[in-house]
C-alpha positions, 0 to 999 in steps of 0.5 A: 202196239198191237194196233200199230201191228194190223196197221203195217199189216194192212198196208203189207197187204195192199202193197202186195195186191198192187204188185200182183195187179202190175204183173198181171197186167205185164202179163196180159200185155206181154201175151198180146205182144208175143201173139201179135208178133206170132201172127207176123211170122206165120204171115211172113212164113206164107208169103216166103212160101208163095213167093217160091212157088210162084218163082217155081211155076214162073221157071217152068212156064218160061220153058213150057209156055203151058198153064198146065205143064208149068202146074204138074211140074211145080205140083207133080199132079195135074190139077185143074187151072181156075182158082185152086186151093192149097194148105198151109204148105202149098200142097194142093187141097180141096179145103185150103186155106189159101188161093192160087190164082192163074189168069193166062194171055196169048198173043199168036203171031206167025213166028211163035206165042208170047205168052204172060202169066199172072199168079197171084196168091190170096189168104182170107181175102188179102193177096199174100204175093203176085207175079207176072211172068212170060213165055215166047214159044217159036214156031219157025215161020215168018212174019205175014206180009 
């Protein structure tokens, strides 16, 4: 009886490391799952966040048809125009962790400025958003002949 006993024990036992062994491993996936699904909403919340300052610097360069006007009134600080770097928040900052890039073409004839802009928002080497916008800015003459 008593070896009867150790032997019930034995396979109590087992039975229990086996159990442990499944929830631990549920565990480890369930923690993959939700870092993964971590990963996607901080992306998600970058790109929403590019994709409305870009909507704010395109609205401000169609009225201004200026790089640098359209960048004082999105950002309130006159900032230089080559690649600027920006936080988390889209605040510009010398050690950001995401790229703004702006690349400008005029087209000048005698009755204004066409104007087109290209945004493009980067992080760790991959394009979180693009836009291309335009500006025309009248001059009042006529056209050459």
């Amino acid at each position: 009886m008593i070896l009867l006993n150790r032997k019930s024990n034995i396979l109590l036992f087992a039975e229990m490391t086996i159990a442990l062994l499944f929830f631990v491993i549920s565990f480890a996936v369930m923690i993959r799952v939700f870092a993964a699904a971590d990963g996607l909403e901080r992306r998600a919340q970058r790109r929403e966040k590019a994709v409305l300052c870009a909507q704010s610097i395109a609205e401000a360069y169609s009225v201004s048809g200026d790089t640098g006007t359209a960048l004082r009134l999105v950002f309130g600080e006159d900032i230089p125009q080559e690649d600027i770097t920006l936080n988390s928040e889209l605040v510009p900052e010398d050690n950001g962790e995401i790229t703004l890039t702006l690349s400008e073409e005029k087209d000048d004839t005698a009755a204004g400025t066409y104007s087109t802009l290209s945004i493009r928002f980067g992080y760790s080497g991959e394009e979180l958003f693009s836009l291309d916008c335009g500006a025309y800015i009248p001059r009042g003459g006529a056209a050459v002949e």
